[in-house]
NUDO-852349 format. One record per residue (C-alpha): residue number from 0; residue in three letters; z negated, y, x negated. Coordinates in nm, 2 decimals. Each point is the difference from the previous one (the first is absolute). Layout:
N
atom n = NUM&res = Ala&z = Z&y = Y&x = X
...
REM end
This chain:
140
atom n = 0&res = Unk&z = -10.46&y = 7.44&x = -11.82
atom n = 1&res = Unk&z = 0.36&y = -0.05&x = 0.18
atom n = 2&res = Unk&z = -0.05&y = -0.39&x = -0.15
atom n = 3&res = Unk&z = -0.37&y = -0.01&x = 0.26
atom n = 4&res = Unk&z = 0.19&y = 0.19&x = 0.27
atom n = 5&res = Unk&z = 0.29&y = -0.22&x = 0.02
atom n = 6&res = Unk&z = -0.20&y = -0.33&x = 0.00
atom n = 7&res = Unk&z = -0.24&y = 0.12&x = 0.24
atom n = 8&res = Unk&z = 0.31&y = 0.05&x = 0.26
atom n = 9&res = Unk&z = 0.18&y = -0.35&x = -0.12
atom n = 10&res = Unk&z = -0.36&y = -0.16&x = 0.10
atom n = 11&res = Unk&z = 0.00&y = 0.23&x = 0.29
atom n = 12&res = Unk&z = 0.33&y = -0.13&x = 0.13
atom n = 13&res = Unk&z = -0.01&y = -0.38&x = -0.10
atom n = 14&res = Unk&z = -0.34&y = 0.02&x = 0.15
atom n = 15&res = Unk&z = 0.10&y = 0.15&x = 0.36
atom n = 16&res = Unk&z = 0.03&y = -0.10&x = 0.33
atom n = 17&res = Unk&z = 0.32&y = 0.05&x = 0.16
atom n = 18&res = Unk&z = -0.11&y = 0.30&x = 0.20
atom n = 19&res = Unk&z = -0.14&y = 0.23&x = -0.30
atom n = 20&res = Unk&z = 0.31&y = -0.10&x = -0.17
atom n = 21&res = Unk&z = 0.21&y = 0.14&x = 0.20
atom n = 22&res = Unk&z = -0.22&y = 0.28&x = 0.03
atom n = 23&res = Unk&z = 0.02&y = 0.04&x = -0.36
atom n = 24&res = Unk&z = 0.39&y = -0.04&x = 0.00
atom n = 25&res = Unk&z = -0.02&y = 0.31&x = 0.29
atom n = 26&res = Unk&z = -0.23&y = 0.20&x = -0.26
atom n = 27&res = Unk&z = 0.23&y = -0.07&x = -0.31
atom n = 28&res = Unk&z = 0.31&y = 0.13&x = 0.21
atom n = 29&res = Unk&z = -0.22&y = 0.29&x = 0.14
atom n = 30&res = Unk&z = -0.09&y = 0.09&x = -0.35
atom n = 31&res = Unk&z = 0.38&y = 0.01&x = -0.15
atom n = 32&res = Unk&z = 0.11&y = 0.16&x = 0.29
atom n = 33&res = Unk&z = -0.21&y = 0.29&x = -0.08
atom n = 34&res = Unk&z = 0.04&y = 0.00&x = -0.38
atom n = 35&res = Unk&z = 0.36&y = -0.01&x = 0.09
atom n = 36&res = Unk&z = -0.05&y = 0.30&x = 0.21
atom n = 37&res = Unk&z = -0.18&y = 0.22&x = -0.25
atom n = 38&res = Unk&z = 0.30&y = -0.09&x = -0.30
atom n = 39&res = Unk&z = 0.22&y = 0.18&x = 0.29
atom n = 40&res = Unk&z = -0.19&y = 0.28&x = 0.02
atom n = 41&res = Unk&z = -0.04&y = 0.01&x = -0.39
atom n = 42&res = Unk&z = 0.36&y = -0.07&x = -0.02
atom n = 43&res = Unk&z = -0.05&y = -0.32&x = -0.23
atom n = 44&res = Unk&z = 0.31&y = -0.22&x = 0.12
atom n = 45&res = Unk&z = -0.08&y = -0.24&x = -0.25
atom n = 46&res = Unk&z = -0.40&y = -0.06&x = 0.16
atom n = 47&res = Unk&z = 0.16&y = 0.06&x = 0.31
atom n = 48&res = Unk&z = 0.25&y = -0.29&x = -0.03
atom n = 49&res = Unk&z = -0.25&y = -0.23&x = -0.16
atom n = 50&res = Unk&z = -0.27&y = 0.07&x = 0.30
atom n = 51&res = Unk&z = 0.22&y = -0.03&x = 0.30
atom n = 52&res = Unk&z = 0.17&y = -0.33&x = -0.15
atom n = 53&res = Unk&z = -0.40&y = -0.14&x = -0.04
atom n = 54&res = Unk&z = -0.07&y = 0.10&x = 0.38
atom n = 55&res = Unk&z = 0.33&y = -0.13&x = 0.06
atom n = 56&res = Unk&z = -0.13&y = -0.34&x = -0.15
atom n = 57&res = Unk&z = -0.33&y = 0.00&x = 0.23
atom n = 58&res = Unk&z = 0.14&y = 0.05&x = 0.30
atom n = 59&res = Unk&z = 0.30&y = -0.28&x = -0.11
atom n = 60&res = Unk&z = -0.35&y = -0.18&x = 0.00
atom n = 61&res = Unk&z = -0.14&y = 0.13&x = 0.26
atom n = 62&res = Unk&z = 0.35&y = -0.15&x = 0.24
atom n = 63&res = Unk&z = 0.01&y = -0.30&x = -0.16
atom n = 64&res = Unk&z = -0.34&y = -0.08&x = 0.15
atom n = 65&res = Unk&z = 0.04&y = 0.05&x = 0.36
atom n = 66&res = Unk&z = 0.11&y = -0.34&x = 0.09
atom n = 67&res = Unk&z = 0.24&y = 0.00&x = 0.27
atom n = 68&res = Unk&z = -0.04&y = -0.38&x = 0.11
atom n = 69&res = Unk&z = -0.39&y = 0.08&x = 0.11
atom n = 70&res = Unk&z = 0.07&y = 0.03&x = 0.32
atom n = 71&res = Unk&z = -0.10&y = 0.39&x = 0.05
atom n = 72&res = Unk&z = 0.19&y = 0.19&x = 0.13
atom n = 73&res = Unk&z = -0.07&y = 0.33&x = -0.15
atom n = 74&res = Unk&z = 0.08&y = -0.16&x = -0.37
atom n = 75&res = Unk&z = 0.39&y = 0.11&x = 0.02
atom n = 76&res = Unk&z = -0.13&y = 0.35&x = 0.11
atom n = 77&res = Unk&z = -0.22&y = 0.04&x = -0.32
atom n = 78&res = Unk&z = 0.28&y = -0.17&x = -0.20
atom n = 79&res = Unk&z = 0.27&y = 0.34&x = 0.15
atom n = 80&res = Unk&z = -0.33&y = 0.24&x = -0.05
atom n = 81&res = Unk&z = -0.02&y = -0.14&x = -0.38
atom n = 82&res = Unk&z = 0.38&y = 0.00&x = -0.07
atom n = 83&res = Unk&z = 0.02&y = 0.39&x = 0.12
atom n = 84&res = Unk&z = -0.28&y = 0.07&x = -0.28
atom n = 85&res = Unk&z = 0.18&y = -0.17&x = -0.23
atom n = 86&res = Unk&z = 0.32&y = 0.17&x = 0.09
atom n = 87&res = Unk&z = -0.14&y = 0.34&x = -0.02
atom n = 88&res = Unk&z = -0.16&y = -0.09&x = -0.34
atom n = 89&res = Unk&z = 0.36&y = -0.11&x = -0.08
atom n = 90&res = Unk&z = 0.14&y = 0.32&x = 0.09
atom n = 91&res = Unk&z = -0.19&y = 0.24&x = -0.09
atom n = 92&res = Unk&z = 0.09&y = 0.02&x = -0.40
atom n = 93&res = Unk&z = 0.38&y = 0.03&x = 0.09
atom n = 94&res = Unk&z = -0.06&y = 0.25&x = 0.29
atom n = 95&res = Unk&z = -0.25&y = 0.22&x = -0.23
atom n = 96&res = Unk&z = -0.21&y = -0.02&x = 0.38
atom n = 97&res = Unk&z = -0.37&y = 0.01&x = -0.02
atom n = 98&res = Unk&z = -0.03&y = -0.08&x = 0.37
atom n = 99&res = Unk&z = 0.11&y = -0.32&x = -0.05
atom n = 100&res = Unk&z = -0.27&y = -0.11&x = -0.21
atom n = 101&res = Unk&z = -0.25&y = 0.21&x = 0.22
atom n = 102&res = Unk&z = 0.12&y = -0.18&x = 0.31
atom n = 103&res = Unk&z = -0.05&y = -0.34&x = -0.24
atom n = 104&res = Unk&z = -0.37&y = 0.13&x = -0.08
atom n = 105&res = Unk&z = -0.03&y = 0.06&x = 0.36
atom n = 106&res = Unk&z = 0.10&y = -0.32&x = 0.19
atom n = 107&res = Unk&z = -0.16&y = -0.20&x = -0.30
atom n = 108&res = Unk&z = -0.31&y = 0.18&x = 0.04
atom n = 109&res = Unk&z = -0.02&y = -0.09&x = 0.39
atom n = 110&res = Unk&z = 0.09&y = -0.33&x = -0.11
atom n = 111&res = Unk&z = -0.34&y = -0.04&x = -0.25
atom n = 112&res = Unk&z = -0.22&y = 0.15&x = 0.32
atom n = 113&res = Unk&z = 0.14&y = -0.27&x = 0.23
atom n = 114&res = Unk&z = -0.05&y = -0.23&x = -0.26
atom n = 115&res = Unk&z = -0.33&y = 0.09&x = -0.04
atom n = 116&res = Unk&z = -0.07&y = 0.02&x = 0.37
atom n = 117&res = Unk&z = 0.12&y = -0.38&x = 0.05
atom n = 118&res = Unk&z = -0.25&y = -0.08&x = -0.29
atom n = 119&res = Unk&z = -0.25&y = 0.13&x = 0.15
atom n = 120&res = Unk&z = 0.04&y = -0.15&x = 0.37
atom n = 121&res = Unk&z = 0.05&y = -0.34&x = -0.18
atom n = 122&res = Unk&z = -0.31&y = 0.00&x = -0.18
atom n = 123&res = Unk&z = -0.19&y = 0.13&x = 0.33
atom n = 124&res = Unk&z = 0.14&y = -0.31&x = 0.15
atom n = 125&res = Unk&z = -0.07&y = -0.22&x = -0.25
atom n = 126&res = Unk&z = -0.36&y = 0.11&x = -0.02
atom n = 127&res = Unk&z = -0.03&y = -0.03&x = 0.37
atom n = 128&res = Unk&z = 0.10&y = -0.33&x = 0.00
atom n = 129&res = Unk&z = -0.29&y = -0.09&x = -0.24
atom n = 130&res = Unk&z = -0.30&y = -0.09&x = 0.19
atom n = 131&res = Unk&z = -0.32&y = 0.21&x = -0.08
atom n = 132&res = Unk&z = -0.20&y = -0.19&x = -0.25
atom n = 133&res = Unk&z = -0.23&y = -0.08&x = 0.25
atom n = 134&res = Unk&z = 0.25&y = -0.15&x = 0.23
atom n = 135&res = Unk&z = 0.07&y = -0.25&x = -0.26
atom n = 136&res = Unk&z = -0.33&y = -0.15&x = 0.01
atom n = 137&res = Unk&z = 0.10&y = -0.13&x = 0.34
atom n = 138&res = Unk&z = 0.31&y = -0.15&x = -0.05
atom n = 139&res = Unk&z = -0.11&y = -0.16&x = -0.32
REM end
């Protein structure tokens, strides 16, 4: 079964567009985040480790996509948002602090509804942009 499950994601990730990727990059850090934060309260430093250093990877990811030569000028904001998470995932197995990962679950969790949100708005404009089918029998 973990053989299906892992080459339904690889298919699911070579096969992505750029925005679900990174939306799947958000969920993959989300997840170890959280898996991270229940090995604290278990006290299994071992899971613990393991699961903060894979959210730690995602949101490595997640920086290393926000291109800072596009132009925009919020993409060096989002890049200091993204390094804070991944500082607080970085500090919170030495510091023994659950907030830290909390306040990583937290900003990455606003991060996925913006995310979302600017989905969303896209694909509104690029279906408004579309001319009703029977628009298209004009121009044609």
């Amino acid at each position: 079964m973990y053989a299906a499950a892992q080459e339904y994601l690889e298919s699911q990730v070579l096969s992505a567009s750029p925005y679900r990727l990174h939306l799947l990059v958000i969920d993959g850090a989300l997840k170890f985040a959280r898996v991270g934060l229940a090995a604290f309260e278990s006290e299994d430093w071992e899971a613990l480790e393991l699961a903060l250093s894979r959210s730690r990877d995602c949101v490595g990811d997640l920086i290393a996509g926000v291109k800072s030569d596009s132009g925009l000028e919020w993409a060096d904001e989002l890049r200091g948002v993204l390094a804070n998470v991944y500082r607080n995932l970085v500090l919170a197995d030495p510091l023994r602090d659950p907030q830290k990962i909390q306040d990583a679950i937290r900003i990455l969790e606003i991060h996925r509804e913006t995310w979302v949100e600017l989905g969303s708005r896209l694909a509104e404009e690029t279906t408004s942009a579309v001319p009703e089918p029977h628009l298209r029998a004009w121009s044609a």
